[in-house]
C-alpha positions in Angstrom: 38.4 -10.6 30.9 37.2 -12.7 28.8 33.5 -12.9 30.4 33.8 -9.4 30.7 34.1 -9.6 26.7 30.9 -11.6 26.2 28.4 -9.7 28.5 29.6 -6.6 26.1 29.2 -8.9 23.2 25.5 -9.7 24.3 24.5 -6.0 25.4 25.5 -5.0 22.5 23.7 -7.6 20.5 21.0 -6.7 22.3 21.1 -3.2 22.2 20.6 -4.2 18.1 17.7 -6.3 18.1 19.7 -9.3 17.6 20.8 -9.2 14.5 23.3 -12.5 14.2 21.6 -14.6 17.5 18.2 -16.2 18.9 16.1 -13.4 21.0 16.2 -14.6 24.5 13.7 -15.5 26.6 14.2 -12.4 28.9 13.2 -10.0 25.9 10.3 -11.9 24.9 6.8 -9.8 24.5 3.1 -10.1 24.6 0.7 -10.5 22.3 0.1 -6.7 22.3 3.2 -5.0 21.6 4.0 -7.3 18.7 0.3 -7.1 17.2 0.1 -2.9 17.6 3.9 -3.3 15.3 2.2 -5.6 12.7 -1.0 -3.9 12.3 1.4 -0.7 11.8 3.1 -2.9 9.1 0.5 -3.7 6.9 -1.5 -0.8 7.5 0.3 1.3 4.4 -0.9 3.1 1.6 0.7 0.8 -0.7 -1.8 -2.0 -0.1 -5.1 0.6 -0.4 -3.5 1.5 -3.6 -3.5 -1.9 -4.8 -7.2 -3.0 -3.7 -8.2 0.4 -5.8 -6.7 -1.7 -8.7 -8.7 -4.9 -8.5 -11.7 -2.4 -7.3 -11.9 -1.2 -10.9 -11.8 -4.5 -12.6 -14.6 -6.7 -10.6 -18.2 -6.1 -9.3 -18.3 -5.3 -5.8 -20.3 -8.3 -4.9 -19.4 -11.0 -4.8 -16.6 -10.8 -6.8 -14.5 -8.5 -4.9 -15.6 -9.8 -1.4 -14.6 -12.9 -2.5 -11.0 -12.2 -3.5 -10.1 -10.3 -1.0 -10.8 -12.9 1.6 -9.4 -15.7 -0.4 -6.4 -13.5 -1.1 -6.2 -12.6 2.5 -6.5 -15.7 3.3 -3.5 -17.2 1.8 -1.2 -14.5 3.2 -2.5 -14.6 6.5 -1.5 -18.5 6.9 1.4 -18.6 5.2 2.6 -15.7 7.7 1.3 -17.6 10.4 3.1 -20.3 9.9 6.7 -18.2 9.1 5.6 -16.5 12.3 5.5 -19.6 14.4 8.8 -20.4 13.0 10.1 -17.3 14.3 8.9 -17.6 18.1 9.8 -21.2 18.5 13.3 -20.7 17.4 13.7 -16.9 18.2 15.7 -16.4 15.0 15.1 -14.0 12.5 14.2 -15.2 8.6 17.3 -14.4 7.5 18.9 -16.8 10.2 16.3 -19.5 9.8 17.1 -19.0 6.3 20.8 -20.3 6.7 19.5 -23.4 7.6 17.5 -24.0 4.8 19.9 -22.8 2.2 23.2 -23.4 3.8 25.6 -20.8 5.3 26.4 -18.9 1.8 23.3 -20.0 -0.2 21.1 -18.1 2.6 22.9 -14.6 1.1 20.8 -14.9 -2.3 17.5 -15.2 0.7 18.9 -11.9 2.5 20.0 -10.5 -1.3 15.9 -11.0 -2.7 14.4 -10.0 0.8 16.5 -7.1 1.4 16.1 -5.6 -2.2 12.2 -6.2 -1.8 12.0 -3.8 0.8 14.2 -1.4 -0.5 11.5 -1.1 -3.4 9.0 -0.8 -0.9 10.8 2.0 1.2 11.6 3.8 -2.4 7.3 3.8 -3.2 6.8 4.6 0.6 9.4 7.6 0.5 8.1 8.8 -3.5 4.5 8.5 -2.4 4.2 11.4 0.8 6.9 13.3 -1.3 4.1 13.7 -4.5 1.0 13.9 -1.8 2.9 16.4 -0.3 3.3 18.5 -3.6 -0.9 18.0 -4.8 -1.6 19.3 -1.5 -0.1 22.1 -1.3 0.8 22.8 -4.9 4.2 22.9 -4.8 6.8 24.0 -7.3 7.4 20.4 -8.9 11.3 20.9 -8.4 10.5 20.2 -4.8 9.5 16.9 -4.9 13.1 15.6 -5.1 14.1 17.7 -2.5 11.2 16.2 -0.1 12.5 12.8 -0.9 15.6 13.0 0.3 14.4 14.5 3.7 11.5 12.0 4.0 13.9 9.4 2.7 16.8 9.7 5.5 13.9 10.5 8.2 11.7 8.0 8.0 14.3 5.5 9.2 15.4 7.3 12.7 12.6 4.9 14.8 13.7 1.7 12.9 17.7 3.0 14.4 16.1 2.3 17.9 14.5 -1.0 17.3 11.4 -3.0 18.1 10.8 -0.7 20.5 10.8 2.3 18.6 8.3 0.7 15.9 5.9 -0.4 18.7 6.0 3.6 20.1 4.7 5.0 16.9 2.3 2.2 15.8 0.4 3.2 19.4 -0.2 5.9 17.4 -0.6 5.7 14.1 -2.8 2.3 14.2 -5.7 4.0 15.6 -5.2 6.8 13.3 -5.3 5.0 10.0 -8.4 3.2 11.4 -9.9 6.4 11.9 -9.0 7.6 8.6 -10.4 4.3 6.7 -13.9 4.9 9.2 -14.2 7.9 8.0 -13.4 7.4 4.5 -15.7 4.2 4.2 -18.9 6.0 5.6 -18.4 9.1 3.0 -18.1 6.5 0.9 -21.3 4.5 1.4 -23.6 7.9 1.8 -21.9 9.0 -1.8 -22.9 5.8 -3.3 -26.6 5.0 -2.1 -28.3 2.7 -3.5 -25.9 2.2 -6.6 -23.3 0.8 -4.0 -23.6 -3.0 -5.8 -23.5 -2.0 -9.7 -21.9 -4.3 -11.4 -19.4 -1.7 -13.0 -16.4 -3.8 -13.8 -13.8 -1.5 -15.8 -10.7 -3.3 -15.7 -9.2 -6.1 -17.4 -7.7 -8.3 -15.0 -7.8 -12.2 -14.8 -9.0 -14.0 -10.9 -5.0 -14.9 -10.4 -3.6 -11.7 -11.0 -5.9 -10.3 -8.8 -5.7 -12.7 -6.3 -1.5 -12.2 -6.5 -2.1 -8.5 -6.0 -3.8 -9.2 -2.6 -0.8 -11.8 -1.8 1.7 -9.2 -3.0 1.2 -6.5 -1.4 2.6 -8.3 1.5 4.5 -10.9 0.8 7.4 -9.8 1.1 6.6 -8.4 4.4 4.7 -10.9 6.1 7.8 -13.7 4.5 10.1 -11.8 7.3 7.5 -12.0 10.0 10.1 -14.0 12.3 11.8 -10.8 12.3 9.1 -9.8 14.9 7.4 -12.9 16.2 10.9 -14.1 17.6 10.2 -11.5 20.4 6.7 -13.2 21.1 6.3 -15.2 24.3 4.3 -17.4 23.1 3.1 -19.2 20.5 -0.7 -17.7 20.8 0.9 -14.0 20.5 2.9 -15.2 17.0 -0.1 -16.8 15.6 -2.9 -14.6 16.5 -0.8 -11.2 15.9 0.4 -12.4 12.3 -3.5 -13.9 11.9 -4.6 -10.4 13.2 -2.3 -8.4 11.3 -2.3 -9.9 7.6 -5.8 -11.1 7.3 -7.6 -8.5 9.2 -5.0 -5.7 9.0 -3.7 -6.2 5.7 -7.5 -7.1 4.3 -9.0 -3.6 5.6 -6.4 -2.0 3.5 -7.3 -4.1 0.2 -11.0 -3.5 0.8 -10.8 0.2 1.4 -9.0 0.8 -1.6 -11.3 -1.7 -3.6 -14.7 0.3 -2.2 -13.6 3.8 -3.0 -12.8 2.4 -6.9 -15.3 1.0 -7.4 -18.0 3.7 -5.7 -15.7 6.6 -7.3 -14.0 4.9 -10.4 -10.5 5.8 -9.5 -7.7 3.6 -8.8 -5.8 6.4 -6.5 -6.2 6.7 -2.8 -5.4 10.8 -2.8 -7.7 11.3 -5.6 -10.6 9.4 -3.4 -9.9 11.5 -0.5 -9.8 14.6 -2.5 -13.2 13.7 -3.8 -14.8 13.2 -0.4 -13.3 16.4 0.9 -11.1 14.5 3.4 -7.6 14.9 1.4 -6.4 17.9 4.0 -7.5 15.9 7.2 -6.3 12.7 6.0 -2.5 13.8 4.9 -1.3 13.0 8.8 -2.7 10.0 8.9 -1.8 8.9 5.7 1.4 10.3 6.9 1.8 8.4 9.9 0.5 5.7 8.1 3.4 5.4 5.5 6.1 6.0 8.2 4.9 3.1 9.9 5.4 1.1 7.7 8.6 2.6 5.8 10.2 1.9 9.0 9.3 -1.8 9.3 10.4 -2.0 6.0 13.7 -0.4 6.7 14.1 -2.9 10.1 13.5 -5.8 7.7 16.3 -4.7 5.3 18.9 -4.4 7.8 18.1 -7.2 9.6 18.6 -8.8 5.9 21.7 -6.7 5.4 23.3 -7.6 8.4 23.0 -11.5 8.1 24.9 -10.8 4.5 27.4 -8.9 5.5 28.3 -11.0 8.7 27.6 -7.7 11.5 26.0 -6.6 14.4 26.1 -2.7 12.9 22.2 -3.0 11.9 22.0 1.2 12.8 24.7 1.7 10.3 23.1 -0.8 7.6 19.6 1.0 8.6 20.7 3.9 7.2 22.7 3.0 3.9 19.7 0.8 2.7 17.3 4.1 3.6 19.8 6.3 1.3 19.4 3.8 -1.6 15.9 3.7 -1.5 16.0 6.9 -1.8 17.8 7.0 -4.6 15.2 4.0 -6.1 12.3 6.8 -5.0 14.1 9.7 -6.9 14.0 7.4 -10.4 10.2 7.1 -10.3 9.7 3.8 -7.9 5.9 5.8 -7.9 5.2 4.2 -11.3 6.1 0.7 -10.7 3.6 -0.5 -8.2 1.6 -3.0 -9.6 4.4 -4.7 -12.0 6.1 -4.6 -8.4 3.8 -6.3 -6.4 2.9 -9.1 -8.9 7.0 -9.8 -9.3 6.5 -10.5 -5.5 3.8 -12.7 -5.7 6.2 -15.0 -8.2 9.4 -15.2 -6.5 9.3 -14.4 -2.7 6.4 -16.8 -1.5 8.9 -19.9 -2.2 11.9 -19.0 -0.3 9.0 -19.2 2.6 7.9 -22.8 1.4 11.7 -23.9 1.6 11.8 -22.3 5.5 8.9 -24.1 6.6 9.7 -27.1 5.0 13.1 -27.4 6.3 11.6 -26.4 10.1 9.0 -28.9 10.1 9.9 -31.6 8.0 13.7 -31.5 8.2 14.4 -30.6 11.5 11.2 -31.6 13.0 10.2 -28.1 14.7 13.4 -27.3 16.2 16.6 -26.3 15.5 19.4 -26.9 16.6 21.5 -24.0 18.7 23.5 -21.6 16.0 27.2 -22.6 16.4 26.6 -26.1 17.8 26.0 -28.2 14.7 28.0 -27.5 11.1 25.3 -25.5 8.5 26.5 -26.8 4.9 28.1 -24.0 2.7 25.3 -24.8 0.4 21.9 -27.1 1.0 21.1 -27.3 -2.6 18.3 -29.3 -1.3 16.6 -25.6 -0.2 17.9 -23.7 -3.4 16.8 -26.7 -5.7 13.3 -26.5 -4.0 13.4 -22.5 -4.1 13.9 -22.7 -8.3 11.3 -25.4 -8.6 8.5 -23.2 -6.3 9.6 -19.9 -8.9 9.1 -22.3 -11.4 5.8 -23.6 -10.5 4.8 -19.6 -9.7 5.6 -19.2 -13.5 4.2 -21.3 -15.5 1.6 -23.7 -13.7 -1.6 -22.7 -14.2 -3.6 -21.1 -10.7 -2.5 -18.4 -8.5 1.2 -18.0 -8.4 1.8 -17.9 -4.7 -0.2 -20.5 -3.5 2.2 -22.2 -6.5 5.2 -21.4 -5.4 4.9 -21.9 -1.5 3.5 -25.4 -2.4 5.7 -26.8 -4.6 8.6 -25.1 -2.5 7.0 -27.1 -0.2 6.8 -30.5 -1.3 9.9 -30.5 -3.3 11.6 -29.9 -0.4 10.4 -32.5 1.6 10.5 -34.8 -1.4 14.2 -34.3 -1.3 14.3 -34.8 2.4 12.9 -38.0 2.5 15.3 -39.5 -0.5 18.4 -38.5 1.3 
């Protein structure tokens, strides 16, 4: 009876993408499946949006080039490394997280990561709700209406899992690639020979730029375990986190930052309606948004269901999606950029406290959930997550690149003087 009770309590867990337990080796993936889901990730709209907004303030060359590597950069290794985390222990961020902040100090971790995303679903759901109504010129009353549909939808593939997010990126990956292809060559034949003007027209500073990049994502790509814990291997973490938030992620900044500064405008629909593509891009951008609105969604009930202690991830899947939705019908559109540099301050350190605490504390393993005692508290993690925020803040640099370091090194600091 009783064994009878824990191969239901393991289907079931399993049936939920593991939500409270280590991913075992039996449902372990290739490099593939978990790069296609990534690349579907950090493919979004979003992230276009906010290379158009750095496109407007530098020259083209080498200005922009150059941030939008270094930018790319940062993210892409400071995933890489949450992402090896995630396959060598199979546990979520969330879990790791309880580890490096204690048992009841790791809910403020799910509490910042799971109200990240539901910001990001609430600007997913706004945004095709408003493309939607310039498209087709819509009675503006609608727009709420198209939220709530788009809002509750969007978050059906997320229900099934891992598996239903790798279905739909199979398709929509290749589609947003097309899209950007497309968009880019209009793009170059409309500029000619004025492509490299120097036609700066914006006013901000190298680190805020440089945070935009490192926001747009950051929040994402700090719950990467969520994915790479299905990996079998530590090649397919790595190179699908490298793939998908430096080359991925970096595609999206520079074809937002191309078409501002070719076409002076720092909105991806007005771009497209400019080069006559608007109508044949709406799928795309379409499919393009729902892929990621429903990684976002996974990541907040994956977050949701550490905090509240349950295996019910369908159930927290769909109350985080209705107050999204609600965020989206209060004007989430607006807030973007104030957004994504908020991001760039406070969620890069509660990844410096995770890899600290894997690799310096417990020396790149942990120990098996439920065999050793995880403090209520490990005020060495939260005392090393205020100093990284604080370092974001106020030291000088790119906030970030701040906060992950001195997350970092305060943590291990600690470590070593107790």
């Amino acid at each position: 009876m009783r064994g009878e009770k824990a191969g239901e309590a393991a289907d079931r867990s399993g049936t939920e993408d593991y939500p409270l337990s280590a991913v075992p080796q039996g449902a372990r993936q290739g490099f593939w499946p978990i790069a296609l889901v990534l690349l579907g990730f950090t493919f979004f709209s979003a992230t276009i949006w906010g290379g158009a907004r750095i496109g407007v303030a530098f020259r083209l060359w080498p200005d922009l080039v150059l941030i939008i590597l270094s930018g790319s950069a940062i993210l892409a290794l400071y995933v890489a490394g949450l992402g090896y985390v995630g396959y060598k222990s199979g546990l979520s961020t969330v879990l790791s997280a309880r580890f490096a902040f204690g048992d009841i100090g790791s809910r403020w971790s799910d509490a910042i990561l799971g109200l990240t995303q539901i910001g990001w679903y609430a600007w997913g759901t706004a945004t095709i709700a408003i493309v939607l109504d310039r498209l087709l010129d819509l009675d503006a009353g609608l727009q709420a209406p198209l939220m709530i549909v788009f809002g509750l939808g969007f978050c059906l593939t997320a229900c099934v899992g891992c598996r239903g997010l790798a279905a739909l990126s199979r398709v929509a990956v290749p589609a947003m690639l097309l899209l950007i292809t497309v968009s880019g060559a209009v793009a170059l034949e409309d500029a000619g020979n004025g492509l490299l003007a120097p036609a700066a027209a914006g006013t901000l500073t190298l680190p805020e730029a440089l945070t935009i990049v490192v926001g747009t994502f950051v929040s994402g790509g700090t719950q990467v375990a969520n994915w790479t814990r299905f990996s079998g291997s530590a090649r397919a973490a790595v190179g699908s986190t490298l793939l998908a938030f430096f080359l991925g992620n970096g595609l999206m900044i520079a074809a937002g930052a191309v078409g501002a500064a070719i076409y002076g405008l720092s909105d991806i629909v007005e771009v497209l309606a400019v080069q006559g593509l608007l109508s044949a891009g709406l799928l795309m951008l379409f499919l393009n948004i729902w892929t990621t609105q429903d990684n976002t969604i996974y990541n907040f009930s994956v977050a949701g269901c550490h905090f509240c202690r349950t295996e019910r991830r369908r159930l927290v899947t769909f109350a985080g999606a209705a107050a999204g939705t609600v965020l989206a019908l209060c004007g989430m559109y607006d807030w973007l950029i104030p957004y994504m540099t908020l991001l760039g301050v406070f969620i890069p350190p509660l990844g410096g406290v995770i890899m600290a605490d894997f690799f310096v504390r417990h020396r790149g393993r942990y120990p098996a959930l439920g065999e050793t005692a995880v403090p209520r508290f490990n005020r060495q993690g939260l005392a090393a997550y205020a100093a990284g925020s604080l370092a974001a803040l106020v030291v000088p640099g790119i906030p970030p690149v701040n906060g992950i370091v001195a997350a970092f090194l305060v943590y291990a600091c600690l470590d070593r003087l107790t």
